[in-house]
C-alpha positions in Angstrom: 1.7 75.5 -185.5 0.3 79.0 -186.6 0.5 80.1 -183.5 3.9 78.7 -182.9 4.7 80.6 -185.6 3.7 83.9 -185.4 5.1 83.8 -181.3 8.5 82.9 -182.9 8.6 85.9 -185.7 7.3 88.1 -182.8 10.1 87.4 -180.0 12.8 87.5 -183.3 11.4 90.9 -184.0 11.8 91.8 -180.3 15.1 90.6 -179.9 16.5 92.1 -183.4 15.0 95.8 -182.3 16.8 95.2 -178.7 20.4 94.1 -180.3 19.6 97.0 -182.8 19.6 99.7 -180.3 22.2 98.2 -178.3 24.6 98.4 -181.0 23.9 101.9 -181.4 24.5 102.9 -178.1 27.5 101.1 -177.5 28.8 104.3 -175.3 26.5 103.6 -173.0 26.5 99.4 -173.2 24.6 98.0 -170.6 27.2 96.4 -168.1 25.2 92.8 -168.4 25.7 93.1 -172.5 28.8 94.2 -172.4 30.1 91.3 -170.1 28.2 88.9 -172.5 30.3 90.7 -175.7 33.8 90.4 -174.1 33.7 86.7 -172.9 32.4 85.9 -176.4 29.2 83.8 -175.4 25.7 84.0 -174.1 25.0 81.3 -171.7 20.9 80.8 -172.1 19.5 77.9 -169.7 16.5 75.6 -170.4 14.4 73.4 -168.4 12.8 70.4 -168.5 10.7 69.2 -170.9 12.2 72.8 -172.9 15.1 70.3 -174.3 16.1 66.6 -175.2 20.1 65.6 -175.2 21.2 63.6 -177.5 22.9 60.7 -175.5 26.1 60.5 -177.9 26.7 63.6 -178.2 25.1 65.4 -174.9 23.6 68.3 -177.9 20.9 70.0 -176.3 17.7 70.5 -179.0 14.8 72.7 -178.3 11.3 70.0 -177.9 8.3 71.8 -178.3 7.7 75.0 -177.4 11.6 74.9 -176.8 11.8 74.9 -180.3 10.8 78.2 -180.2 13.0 79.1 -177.2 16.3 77.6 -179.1 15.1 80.0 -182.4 14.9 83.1 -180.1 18.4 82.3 -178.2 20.0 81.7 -181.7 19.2 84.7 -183.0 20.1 86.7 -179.9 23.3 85.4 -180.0 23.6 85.9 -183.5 22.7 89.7 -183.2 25.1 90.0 -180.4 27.7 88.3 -182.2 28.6 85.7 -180.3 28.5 82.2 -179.5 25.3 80.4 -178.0 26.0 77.9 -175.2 22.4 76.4 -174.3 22.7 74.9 -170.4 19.9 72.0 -169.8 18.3 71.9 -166.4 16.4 69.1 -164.9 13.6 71.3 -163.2 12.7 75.7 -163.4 14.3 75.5 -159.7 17.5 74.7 -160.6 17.3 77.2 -163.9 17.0 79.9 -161.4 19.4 78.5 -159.0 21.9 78.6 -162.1 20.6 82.3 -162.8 21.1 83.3 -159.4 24.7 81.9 -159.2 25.6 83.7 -162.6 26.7 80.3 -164.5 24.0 81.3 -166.5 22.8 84.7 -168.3 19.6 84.2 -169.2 16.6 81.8 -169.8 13.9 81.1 -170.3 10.6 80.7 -168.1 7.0 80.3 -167.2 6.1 84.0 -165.6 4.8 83.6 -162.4 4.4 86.7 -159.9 6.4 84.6 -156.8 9.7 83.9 -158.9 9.9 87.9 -159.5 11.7 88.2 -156.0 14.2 85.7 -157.5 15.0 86.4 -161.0 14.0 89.4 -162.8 12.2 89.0 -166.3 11.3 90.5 -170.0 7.7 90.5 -171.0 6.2 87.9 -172.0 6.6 86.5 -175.5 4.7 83.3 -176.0 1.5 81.8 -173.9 2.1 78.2 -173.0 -0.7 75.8 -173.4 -1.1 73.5 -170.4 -3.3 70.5 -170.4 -3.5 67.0 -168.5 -2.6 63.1 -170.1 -5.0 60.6 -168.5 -4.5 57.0 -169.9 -6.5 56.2 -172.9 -9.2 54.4 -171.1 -9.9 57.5 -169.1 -13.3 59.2 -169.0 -11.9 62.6 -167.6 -12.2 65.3 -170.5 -11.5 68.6 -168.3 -10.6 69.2 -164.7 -13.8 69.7 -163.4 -13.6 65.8 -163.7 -10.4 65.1 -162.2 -10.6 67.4 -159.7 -12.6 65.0 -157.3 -11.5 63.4 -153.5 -9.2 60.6 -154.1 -8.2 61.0 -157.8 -3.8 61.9 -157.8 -2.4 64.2 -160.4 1.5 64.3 -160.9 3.1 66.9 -161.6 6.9 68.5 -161.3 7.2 70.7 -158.4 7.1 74.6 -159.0 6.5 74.5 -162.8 4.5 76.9 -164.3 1.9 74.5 -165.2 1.8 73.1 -161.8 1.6 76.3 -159.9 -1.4 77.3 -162.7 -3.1 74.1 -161.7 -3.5 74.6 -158.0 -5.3 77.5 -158.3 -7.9 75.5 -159.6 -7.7 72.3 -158.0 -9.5 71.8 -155.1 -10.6 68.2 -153.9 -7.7 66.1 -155.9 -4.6 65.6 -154.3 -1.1 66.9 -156.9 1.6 64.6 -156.2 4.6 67.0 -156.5 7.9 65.4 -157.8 11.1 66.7 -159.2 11.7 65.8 -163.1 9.1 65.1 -166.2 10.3 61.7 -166.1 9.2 61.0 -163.0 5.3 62.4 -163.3 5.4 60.6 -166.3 6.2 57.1 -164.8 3.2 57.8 -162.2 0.8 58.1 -165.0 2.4 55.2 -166.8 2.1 52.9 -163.7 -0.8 53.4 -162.5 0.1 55.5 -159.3 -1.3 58.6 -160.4 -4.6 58.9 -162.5 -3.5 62.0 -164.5 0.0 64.2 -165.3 -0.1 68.2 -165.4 2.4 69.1 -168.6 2.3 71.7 -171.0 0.7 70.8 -174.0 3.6 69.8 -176.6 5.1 67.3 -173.7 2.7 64.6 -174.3 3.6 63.5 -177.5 7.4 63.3 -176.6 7.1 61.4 -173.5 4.8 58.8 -175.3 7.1 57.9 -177.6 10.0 57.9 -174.7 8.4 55.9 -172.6 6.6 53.5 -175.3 3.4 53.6 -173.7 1.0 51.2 -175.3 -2.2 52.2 -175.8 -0.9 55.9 -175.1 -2.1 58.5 -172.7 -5.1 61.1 -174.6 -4.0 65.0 -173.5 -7.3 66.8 -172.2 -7.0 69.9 -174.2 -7.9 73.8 -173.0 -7.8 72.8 -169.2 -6.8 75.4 -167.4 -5.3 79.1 -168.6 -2.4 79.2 -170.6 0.7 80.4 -169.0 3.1 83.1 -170.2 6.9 82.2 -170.6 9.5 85.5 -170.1 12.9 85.5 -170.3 14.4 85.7 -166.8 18.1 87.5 -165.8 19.8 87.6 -162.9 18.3 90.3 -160.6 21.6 91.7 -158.9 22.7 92.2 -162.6 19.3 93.8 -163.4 19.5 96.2 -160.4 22.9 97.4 -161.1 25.2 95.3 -159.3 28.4 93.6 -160.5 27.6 90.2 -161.6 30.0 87.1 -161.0 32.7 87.3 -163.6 31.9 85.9 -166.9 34.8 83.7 -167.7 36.1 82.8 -171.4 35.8 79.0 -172.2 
């Protein structure tokens, strides 16, 4: 919580000095900012598990670290002065795919060195734990013991914590699959025998799915992973993003 703490009055700081000088340069307004001021909203997209929607209303909330994220895209709309429209994503591909398209203008992302060719991104601004859930009745307590010829780990395909994870997994085999829900429902069933999340999942998906007697997390697995704020990299290089249309 400390930590979650002082990574959140951090990025605030970083995102207040940023709006700060932006508003005193407003001669020379960078194009993508400018856009963002006249259509009177800042479209910031999350992925899963970043967000939960509230099924009556279809609300996007920040879960977990995305707690964090929600904080940081609040106050970045706030000290652009405009409205902040949050845009839920199933998976970090298709949060790119909607960076890449323009439908969104920035988001928020695990940094990793092969997604720079698709997106550009900030520095870093919080480390992302990553750990594994193994049922209760589980002996494995790091991956030196899962990591062993026959043992399956889900996990959803290109996410940070997955792409961490196989540069340390050798022998077991990562069953790749699209959405939390369904690595989660692997672990649950019995088809896999462990589920690569960041930390501050586990809790969340325990209580969604009413597992009973619920999954442990193995804590301090593998590195951490930093999470950047990605853009658009045709509007980043200079070229004339897809209009930004008023809603």
């Amino acid at each position: 919580m400390i930590t979650s703490h002082r990574a959140l009055l951090t990025a605030l700081a970083f995102v207040s000095a940023v709006a700060s000088a932006n508003a005193q340069q407003q001669p020379s307004l960078d194009r993508r900012v400018g856009d963002i001021v006249q259509a009177g909203k800042i479209r910031v997209g999350l992925h899963l598990p970043q967000f939960v929607k509230d099924p009556a209303s279809g609300e996007i909330h920040g879960h977990g670290t995305g707690k964090v994220i929600v904080a940081i895209a609040q106050a970045l709309g706030m000290q652009l002065g405009v409205k902040l429209e949050l845009v839920g994503h199933a998976s970090p591909p298709k949060l790119i795919e909607c960076l890449q398209g323009h439908a969104c203008d920035a988001g928020f992302l695990g940094f990793v060195p092969g997604r720079t060719g698709d997106v550009g991104f900030t520095p870093p601004y919080i480390m992302v734990p990553f750990t594994l859930m193994v049922p209760a009745s589980s002996s494995v307590r790091s991956v030196s013991d899962v990591d062993k010829t026959g043992v399956r780990i889900a996990a959803v395909r290109n996410h940070a914590s997955t792409l961490a994870l196989r540069r340390v997994v050798k022998q077991a085999e990562i069953v790749d699959v699209e959405i939390p829900d369904e690595a989660f429902e692997l672990l649950r069933s019995g088809r896999a025998d462990a589920w690569a999340s960041p930390s501050a999942s586990w809790l969340f998906w325990v209580n969604r799915f009413g597992s009973i007697p619920p999954p442990s997390p193995v804590v301090g697995t593998w590195p951490d992973g930093p999470a950047a704020l990605p853009a658009p990299r045709s509007a980043q290089s200079g070229r004339t993003p897809a209009p930004h249309r008023r809603s």
